[in-house]
PDB file of N, CA, C, O and CB in Angstrom:
ATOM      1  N   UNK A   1       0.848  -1.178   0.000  1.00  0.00           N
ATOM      2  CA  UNK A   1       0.000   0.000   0.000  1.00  0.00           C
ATOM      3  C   UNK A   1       0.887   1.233   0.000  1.00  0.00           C
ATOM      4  O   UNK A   1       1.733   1.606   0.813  1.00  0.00           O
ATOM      5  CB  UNK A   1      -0.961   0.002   1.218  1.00  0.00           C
ATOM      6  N   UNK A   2       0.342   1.900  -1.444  1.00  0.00           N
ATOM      7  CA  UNK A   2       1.432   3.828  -0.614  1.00  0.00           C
ATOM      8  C   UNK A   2       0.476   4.426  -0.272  1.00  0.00           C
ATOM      9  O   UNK A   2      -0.644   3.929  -0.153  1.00  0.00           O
ATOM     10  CB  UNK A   2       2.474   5.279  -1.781  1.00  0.00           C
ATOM     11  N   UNK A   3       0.790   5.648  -0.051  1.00  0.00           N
ATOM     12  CA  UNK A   3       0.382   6.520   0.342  1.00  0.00           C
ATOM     13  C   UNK A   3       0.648   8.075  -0.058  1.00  0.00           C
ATOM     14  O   UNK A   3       1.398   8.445  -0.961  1.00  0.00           O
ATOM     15  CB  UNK A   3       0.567   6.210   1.288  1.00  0.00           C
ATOM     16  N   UNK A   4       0.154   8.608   0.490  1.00  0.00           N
ATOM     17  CA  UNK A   4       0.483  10.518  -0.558  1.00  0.00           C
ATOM     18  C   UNK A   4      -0.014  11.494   0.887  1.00  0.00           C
ATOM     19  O   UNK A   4      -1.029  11.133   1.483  1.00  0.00           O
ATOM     20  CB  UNK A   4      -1.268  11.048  -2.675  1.00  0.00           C
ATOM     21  N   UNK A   5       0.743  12.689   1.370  1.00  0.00           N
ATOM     22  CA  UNK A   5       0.263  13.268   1.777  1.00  0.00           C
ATOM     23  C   UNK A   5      -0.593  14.792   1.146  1.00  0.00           C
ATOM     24  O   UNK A   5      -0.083  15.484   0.266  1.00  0.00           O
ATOM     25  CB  UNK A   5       1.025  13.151   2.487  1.00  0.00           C
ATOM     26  N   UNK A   6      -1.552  15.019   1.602  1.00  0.00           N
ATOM     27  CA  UNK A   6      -1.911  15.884   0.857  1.00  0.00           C
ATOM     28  C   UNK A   6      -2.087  17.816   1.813  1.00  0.00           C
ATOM     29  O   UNK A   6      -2.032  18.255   2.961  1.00  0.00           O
ATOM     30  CB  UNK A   6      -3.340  15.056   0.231  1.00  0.00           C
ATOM     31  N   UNK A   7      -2.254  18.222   0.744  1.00  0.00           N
ATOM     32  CA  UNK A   7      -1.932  19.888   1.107  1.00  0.00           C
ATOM     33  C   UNK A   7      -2.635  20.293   2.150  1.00  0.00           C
ATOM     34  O   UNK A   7      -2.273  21.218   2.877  1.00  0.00           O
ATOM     35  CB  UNK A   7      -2.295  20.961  -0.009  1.00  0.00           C
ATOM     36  N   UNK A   8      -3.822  19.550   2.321  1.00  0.00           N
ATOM     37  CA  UNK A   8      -4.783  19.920   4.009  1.00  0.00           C
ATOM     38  C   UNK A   8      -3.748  19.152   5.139  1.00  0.00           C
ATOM     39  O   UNK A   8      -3.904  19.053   6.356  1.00  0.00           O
ATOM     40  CB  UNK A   8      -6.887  18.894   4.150  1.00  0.00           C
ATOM     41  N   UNK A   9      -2.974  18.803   4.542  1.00  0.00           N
ATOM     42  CA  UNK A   9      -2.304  18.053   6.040  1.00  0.00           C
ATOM     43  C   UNK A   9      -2.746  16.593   6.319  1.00  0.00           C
ATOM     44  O   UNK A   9      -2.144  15.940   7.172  1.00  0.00           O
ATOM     45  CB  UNK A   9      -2.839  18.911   7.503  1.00  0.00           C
ATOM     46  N   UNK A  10      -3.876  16.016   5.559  1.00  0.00           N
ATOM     47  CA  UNK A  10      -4.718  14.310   5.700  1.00  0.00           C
ATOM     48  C   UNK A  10      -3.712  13.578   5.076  1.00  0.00           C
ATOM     49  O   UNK A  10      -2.576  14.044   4.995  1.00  0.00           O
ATOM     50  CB  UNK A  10      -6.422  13.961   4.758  1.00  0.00           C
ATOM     51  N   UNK A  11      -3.956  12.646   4.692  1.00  0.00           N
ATOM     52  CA  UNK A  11      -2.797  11.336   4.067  1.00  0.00           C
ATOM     53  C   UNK A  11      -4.018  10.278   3.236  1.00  0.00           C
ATOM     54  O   UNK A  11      -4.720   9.449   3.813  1.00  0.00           O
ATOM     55  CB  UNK A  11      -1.727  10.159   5.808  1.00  0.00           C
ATOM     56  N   UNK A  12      -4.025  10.510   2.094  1.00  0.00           N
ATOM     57  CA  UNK A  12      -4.120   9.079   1.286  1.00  0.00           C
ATOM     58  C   UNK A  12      -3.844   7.786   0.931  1.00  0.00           C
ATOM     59  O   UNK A  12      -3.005   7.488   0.080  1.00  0.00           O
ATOM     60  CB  UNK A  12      -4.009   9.115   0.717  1.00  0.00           C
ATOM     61  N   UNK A  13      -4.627   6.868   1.649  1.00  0.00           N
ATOM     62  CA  UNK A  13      -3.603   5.396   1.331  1.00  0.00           C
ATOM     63  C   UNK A  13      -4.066   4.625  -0.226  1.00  0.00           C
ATOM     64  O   UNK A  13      -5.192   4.860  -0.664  1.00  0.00           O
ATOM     65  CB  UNK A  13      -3.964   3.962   2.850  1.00  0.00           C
ATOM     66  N   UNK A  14      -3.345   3.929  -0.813  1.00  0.00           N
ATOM     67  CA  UNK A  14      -3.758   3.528  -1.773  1.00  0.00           C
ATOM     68  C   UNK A  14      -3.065   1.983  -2.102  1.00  0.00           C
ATOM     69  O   UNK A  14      -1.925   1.681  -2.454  1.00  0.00           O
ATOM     70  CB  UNK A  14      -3.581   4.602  -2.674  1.00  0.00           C
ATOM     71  N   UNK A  15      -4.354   1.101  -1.807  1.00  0.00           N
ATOM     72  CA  UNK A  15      -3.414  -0.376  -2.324  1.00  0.00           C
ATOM     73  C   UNK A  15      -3.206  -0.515  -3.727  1.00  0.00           C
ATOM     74  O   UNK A  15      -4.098  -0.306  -4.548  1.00  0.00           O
ATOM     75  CB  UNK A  15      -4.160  -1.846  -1.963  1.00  0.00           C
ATOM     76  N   UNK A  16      -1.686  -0.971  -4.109  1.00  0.00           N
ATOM     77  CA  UNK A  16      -1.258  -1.182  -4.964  1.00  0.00           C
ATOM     78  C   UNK A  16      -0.503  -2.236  -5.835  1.00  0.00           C
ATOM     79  O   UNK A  16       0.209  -2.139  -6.835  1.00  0.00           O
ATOM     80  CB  UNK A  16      -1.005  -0.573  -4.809  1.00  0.00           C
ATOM     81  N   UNK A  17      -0.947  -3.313  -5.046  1.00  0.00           N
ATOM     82  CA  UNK A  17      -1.190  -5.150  -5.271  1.00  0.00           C
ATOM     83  C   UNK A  17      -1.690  -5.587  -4.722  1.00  0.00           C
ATOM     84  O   UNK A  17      -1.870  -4.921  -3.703  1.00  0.00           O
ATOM     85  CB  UNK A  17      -0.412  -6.101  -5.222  1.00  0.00           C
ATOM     86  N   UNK A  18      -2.366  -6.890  -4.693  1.00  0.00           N
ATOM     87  CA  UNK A  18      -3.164  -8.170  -4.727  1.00  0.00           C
ATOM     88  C   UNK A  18      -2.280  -9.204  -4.457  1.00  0.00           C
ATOM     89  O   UNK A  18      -1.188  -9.346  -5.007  1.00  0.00           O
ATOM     90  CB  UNK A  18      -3.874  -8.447  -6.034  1.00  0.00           C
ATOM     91  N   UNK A  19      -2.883 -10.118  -3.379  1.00  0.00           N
ATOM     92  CA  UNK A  19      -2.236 -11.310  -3.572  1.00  0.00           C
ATOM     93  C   UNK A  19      -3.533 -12.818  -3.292  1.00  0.00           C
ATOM     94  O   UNK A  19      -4.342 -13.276  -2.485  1.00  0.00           O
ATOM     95  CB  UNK A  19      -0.803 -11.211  -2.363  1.00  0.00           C
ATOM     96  N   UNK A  20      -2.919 -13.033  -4.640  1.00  0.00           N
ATOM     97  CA  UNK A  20      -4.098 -14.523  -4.928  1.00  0.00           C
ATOM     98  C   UNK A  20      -3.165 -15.748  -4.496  1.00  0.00           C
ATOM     99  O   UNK A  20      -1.934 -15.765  -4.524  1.00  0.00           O
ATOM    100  CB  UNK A  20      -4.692 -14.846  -6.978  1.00  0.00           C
ATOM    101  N   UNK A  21      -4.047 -16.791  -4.081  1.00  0.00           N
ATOM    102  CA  UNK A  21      -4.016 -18.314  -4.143  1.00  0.00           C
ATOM    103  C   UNK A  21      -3.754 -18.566  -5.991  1.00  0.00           C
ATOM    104  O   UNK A  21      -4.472 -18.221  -6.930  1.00  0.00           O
ATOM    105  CB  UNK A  21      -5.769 -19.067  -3.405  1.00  0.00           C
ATOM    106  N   UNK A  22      -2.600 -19.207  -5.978  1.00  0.00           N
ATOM    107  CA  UNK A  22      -1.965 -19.218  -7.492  1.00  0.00           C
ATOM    108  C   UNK A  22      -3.115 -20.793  -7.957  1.00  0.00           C
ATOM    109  O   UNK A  22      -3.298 -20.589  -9.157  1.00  0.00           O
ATOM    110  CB  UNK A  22       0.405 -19.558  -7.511  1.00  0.00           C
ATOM    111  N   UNK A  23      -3.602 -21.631  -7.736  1.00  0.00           N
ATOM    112  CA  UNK A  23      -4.514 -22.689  -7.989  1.00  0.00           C
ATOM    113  C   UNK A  23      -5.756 -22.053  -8.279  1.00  0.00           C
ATOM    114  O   UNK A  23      -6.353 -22.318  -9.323  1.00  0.00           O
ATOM    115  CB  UNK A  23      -4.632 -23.664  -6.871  1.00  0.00           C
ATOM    116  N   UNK A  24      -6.400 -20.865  -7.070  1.00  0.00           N
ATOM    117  CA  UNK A  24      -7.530 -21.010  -6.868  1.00  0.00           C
ATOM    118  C   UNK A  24      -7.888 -19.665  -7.325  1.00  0.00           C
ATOM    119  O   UNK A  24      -9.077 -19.351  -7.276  1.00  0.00           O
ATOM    120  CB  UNK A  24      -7.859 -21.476  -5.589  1.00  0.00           C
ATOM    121  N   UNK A  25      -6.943 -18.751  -7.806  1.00  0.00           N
ATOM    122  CA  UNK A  25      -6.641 -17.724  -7.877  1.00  0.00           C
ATOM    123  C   UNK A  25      -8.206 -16.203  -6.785  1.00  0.00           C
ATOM    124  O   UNK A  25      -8.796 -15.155  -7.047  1.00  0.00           O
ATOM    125  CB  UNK A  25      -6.342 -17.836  -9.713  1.00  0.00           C
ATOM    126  N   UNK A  26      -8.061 -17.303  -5.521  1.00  0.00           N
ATOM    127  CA  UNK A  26      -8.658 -16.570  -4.246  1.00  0.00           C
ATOM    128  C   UNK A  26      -8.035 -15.155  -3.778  1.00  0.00           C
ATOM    129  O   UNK A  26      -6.844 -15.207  -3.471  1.00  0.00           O
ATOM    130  CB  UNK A  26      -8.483 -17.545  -3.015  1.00  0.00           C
ATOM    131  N   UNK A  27      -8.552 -14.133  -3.698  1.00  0.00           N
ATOM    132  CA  UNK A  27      -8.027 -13.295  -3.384  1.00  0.00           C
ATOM    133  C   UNK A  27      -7.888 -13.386  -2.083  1.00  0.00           C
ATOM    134  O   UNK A  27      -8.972 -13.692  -1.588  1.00  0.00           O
ATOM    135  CB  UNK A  27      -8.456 -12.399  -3.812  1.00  0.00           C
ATOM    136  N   UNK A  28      -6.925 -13.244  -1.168  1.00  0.00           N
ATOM    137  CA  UNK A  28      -6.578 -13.182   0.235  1.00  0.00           C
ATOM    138  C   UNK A  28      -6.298 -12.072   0.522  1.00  0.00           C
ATOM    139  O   UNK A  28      -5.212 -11.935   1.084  1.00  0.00           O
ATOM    140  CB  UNK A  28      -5.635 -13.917   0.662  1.00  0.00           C
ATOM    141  N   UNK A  29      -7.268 -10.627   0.227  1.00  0.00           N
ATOM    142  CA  UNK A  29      -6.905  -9.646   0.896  1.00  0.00           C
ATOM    143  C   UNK A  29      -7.289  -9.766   2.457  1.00  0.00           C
ATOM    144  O   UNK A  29      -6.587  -9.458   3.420  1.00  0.00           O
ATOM    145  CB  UNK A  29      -7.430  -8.542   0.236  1.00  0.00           C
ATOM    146  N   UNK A  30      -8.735 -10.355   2.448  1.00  0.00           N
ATOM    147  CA  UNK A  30      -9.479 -10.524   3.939  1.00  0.00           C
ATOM    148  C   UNK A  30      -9.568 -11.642   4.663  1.00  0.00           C
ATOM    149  O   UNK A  30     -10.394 -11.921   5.531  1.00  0.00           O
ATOM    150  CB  UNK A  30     -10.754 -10.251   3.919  1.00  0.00           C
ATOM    151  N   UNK A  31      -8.212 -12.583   4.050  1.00  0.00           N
ATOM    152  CA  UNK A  31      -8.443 -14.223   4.386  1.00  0.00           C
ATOM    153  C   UNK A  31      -6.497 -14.497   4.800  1.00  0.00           C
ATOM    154  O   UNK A  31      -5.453 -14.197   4.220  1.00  0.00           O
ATOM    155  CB  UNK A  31      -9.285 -15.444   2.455  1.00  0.00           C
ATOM    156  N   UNK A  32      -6.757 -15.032   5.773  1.00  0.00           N
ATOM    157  CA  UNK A  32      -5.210 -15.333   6.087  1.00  0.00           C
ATOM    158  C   UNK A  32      -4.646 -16.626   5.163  1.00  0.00           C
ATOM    159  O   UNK A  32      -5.400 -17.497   4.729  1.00  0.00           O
ATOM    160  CB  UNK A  32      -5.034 -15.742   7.830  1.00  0.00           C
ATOM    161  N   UNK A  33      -3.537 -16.605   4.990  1.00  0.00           N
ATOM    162  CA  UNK A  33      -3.020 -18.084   4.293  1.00  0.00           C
ATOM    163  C   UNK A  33      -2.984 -19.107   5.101  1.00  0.00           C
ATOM    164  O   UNK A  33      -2.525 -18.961   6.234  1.00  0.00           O
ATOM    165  CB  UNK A  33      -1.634 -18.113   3.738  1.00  0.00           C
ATOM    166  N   UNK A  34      -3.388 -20.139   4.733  1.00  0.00           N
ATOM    167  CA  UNK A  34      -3.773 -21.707   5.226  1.00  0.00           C
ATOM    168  C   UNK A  34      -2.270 -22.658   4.968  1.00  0.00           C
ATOM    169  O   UNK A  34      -2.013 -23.064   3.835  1.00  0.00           O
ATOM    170  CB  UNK A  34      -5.312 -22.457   4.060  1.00  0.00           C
ATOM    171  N   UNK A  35      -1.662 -22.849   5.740  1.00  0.00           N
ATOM    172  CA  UNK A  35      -1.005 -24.124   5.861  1.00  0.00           C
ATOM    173  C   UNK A  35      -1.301 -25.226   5.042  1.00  0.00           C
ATOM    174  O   UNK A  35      -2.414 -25.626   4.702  1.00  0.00           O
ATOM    175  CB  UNK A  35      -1.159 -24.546   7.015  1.00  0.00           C
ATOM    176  N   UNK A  36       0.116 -25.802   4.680  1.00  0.00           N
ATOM    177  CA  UNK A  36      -0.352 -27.012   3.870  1.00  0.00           C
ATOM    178  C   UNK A  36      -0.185 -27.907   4.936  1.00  0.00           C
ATOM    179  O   UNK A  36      -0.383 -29.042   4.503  1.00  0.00           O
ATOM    180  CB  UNK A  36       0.467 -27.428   2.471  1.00  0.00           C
ATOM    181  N   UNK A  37       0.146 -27.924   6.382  1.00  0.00           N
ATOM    182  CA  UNK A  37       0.580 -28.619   7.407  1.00  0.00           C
ATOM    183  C   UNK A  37      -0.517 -28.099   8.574  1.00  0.00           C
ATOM    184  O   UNK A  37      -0.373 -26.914   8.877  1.00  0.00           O
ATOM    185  CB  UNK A  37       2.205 -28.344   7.672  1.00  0.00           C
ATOM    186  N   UNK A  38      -1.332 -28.645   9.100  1.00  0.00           N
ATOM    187  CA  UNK A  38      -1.651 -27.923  10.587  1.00  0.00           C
ATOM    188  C   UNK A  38      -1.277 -28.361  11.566  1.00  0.00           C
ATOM    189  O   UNK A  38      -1.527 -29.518  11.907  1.00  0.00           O
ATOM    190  CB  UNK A  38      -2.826 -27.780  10.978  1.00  0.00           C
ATOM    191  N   UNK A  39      -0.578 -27.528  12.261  1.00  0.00           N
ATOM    192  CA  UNK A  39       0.148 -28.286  13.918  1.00  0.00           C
ATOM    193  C   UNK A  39      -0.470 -26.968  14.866  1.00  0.00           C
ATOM    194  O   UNK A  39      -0.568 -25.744  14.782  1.00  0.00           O
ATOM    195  CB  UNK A  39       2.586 -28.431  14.061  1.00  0.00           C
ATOM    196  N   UNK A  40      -0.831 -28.138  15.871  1.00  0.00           N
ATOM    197  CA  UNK A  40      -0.860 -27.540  17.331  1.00  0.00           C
ATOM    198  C   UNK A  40       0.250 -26.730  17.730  1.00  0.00           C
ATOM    199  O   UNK A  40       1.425 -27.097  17.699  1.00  0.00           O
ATOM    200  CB  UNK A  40      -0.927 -28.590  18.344  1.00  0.00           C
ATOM    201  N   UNK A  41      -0.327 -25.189  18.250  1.00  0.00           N
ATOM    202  CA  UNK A  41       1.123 -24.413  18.088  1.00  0.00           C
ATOM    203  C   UNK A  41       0.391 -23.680  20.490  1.00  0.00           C
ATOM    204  O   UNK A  41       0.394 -22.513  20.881  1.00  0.00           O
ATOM    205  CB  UNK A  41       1.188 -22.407  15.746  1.00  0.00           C
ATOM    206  N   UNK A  42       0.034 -24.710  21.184  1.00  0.00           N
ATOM    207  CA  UNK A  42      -0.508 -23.747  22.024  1.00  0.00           C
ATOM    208  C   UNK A  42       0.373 -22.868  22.744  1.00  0.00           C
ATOM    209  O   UNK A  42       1.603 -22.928  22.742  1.00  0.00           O
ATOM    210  CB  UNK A  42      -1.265 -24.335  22.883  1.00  0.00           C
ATOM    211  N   UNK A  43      -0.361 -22.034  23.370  1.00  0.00           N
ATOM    212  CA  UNK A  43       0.612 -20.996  24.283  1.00  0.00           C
ATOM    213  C   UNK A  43       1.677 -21.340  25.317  1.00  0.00           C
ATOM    214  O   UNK A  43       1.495 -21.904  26.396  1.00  0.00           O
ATOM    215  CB  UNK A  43      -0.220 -20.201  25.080  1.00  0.00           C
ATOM    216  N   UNK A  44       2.604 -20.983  24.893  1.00  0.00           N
ATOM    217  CA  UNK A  44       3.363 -21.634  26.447  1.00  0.00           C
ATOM    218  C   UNK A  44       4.395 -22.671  25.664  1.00  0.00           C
ATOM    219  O   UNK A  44       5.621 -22.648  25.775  1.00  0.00           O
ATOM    220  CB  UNK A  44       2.000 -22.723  27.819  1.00  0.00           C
ATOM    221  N   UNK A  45       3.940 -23.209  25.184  1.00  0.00           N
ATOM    222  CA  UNK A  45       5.061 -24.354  24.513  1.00  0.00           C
ATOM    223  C   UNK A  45       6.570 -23.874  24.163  1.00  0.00           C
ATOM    224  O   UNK A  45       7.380 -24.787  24.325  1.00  0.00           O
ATOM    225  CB  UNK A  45       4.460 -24.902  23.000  1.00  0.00           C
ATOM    226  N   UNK A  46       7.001 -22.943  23.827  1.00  0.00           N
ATOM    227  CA  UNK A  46       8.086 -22.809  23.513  1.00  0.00           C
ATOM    228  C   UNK A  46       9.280 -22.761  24.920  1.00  0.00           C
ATOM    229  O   UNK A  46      10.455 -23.103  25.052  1.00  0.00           O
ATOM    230  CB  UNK A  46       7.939 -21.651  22.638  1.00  0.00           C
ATOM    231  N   UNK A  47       8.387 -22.233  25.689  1.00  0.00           N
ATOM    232  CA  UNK A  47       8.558 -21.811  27.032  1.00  0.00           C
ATOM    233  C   UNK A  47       8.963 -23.119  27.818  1.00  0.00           C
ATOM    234  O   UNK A  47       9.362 -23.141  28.983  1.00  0.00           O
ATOM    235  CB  UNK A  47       7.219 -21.103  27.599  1.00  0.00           C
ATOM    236  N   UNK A  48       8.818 -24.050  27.104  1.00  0.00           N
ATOM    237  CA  UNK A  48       9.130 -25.514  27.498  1.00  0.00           C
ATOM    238  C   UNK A  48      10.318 -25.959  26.877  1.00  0.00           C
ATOM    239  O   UNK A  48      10.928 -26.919  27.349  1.00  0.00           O
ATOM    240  CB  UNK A  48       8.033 -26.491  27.125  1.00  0.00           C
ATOM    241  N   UNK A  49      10.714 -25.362  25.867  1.00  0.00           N
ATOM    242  CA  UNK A  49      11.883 -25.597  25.029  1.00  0.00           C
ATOM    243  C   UNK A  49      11.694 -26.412  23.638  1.00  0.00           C
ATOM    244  O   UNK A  49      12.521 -26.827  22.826  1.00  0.00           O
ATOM    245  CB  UNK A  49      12.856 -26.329  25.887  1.00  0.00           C
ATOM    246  N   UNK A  50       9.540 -26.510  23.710  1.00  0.00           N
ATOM    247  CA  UNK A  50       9.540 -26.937  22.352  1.00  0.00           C
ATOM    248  C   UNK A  50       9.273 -26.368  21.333  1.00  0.00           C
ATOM    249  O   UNK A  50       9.112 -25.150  21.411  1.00  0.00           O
ATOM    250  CB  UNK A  50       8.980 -27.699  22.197  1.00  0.00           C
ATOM    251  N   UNK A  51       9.140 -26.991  20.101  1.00  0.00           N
ATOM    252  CA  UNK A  51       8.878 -26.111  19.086  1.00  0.00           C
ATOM    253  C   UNK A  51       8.135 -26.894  18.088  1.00  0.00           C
ATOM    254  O   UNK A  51       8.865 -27.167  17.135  1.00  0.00           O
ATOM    255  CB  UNK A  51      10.107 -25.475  18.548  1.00  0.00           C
ATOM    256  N   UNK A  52       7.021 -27.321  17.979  1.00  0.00           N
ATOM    257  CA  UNK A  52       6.443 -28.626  16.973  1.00  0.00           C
ATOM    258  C   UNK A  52       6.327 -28.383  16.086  1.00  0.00           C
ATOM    259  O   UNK A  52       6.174 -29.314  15.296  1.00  0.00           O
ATOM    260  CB  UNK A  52       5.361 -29.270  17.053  1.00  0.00           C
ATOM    261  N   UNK A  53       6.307 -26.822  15.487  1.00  0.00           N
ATOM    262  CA  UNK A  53       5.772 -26.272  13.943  1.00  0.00           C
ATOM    263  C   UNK A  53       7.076 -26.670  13.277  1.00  0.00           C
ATOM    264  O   UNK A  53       7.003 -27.018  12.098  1.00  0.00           O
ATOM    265  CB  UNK A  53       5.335 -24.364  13.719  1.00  0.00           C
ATOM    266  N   UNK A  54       8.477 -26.664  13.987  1.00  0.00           N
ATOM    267  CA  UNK A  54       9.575 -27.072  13.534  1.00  0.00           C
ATOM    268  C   UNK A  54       9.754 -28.318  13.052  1.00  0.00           C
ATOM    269  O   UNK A  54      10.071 -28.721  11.932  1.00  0.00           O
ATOM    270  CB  UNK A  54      10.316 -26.891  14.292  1.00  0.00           C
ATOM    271  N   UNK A  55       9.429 -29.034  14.367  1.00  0.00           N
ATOM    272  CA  UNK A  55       9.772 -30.400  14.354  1.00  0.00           C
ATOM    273  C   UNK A  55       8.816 -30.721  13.326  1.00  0.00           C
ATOM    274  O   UNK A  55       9.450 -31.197  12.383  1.00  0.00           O
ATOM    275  CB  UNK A  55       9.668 -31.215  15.729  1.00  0.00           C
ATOM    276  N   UNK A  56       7.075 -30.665  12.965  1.00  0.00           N
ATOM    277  CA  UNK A  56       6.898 -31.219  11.701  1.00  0.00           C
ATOM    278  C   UNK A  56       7.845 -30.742  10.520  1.00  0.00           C
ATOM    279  O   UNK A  56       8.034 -31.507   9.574  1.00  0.00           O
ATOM    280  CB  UNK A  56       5.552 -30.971  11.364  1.00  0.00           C
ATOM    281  N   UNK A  57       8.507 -29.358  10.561  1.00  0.00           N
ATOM    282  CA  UNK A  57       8.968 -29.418   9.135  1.00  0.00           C
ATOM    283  C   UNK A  57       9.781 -30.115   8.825  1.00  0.00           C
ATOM    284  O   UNK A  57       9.909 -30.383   7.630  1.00  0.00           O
ATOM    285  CB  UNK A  57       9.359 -28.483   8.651  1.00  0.00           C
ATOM    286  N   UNK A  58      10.576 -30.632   9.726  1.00  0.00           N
ATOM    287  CA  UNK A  58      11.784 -31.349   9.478  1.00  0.00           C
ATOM    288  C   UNK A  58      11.135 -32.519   9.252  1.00  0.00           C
ATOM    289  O   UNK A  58      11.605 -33.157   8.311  1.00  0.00           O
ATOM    290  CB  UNK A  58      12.898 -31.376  10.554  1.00  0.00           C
ATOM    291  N   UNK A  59       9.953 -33.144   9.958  1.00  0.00           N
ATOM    292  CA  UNK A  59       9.687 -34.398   9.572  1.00  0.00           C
ATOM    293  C   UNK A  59       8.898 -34.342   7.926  1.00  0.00           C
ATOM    294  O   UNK A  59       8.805 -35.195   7.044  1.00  0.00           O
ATOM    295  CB  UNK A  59       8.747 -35.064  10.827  1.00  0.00           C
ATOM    296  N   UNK A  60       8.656 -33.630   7.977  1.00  0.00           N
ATOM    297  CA  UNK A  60       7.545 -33.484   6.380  1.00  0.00           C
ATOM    298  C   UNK A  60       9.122 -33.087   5.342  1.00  0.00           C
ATOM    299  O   UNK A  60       9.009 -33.306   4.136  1.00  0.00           O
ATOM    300  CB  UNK A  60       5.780 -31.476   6.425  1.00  0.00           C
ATOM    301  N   UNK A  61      10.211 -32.645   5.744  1.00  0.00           N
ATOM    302  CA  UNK A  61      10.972 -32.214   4.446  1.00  0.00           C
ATOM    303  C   UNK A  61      11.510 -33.797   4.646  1.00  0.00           C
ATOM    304  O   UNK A  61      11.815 -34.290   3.560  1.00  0.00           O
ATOM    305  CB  UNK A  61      12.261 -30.617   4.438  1.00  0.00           C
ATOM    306  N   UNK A  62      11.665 -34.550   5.599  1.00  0.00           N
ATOM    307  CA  UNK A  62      13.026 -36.011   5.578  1.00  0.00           C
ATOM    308  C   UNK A  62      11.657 -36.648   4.913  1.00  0.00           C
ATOM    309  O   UNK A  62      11.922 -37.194   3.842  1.00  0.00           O
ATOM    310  CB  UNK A  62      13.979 -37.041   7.596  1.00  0.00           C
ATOM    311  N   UNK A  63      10.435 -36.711   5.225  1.00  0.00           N
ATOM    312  CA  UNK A  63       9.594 -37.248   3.950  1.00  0.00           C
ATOM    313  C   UNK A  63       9.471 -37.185   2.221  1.00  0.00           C
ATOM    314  O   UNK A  63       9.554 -37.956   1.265  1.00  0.00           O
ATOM    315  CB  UNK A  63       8.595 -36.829   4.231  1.00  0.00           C
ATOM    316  N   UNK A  64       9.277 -36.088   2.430  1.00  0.00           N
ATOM    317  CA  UNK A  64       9.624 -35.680   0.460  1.00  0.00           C
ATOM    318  C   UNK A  64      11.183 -36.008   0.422  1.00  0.00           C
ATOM    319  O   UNK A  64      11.682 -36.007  -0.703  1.00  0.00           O
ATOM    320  CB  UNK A  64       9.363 -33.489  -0.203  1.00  0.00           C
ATOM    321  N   UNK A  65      11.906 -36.251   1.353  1.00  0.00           N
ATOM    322  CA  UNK A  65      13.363 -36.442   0.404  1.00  0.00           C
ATOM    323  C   UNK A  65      13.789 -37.628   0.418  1.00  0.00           C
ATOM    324  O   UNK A  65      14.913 -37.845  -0.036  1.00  0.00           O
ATOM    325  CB  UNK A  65      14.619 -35.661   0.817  1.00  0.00           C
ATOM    326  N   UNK A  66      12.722 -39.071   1.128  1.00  0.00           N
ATOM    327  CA  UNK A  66      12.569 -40.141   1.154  1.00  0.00           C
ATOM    328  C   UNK A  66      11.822 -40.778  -0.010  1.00  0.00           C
ATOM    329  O   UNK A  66      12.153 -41.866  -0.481  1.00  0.00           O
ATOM    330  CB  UNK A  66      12.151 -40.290   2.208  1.00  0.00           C
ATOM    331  N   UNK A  67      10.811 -40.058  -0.447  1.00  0.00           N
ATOM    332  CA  UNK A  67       9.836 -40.236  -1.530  1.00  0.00           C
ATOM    333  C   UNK A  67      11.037 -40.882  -2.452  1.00  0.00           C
ATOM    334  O   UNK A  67      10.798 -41.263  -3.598  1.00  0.00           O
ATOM    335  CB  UNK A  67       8.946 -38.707  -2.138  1.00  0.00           C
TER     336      UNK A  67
END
């Protein structure tokens, strides 16, 4: 998004790309991106010294490089 200030002193914003789902070509201006993985991420966990969003990636990349 830019923006412009203007001579009253207000500010204009103006979006100036889009970003689509390249398949579905969904616009996700008002939609968050979806995981191709969903892991339990609850509060506090890291704080334990874990990290599971990690640990699946590593298990999902030693998969595709087993394939």
């Amino acid at each position: 998004t830019g923006g412009a200030g203007l001579v009253d002193g207000s500010y204009v914003r103006m979006p100036f790309r889009a970003w689509y789902v390249h398949q579905t070509d969904e616009n996700m201006e008002h939609g968050p991106a979806r995981p191709d993985i969903q892991v339990e991420n609850p509060p506090g966990i890291k704080a334990d010294g874990e990290d599971p969003q990690l640990r699946r990636a590593v298990e999902a990349l030693l998969e595709e490089r087993n394939e």
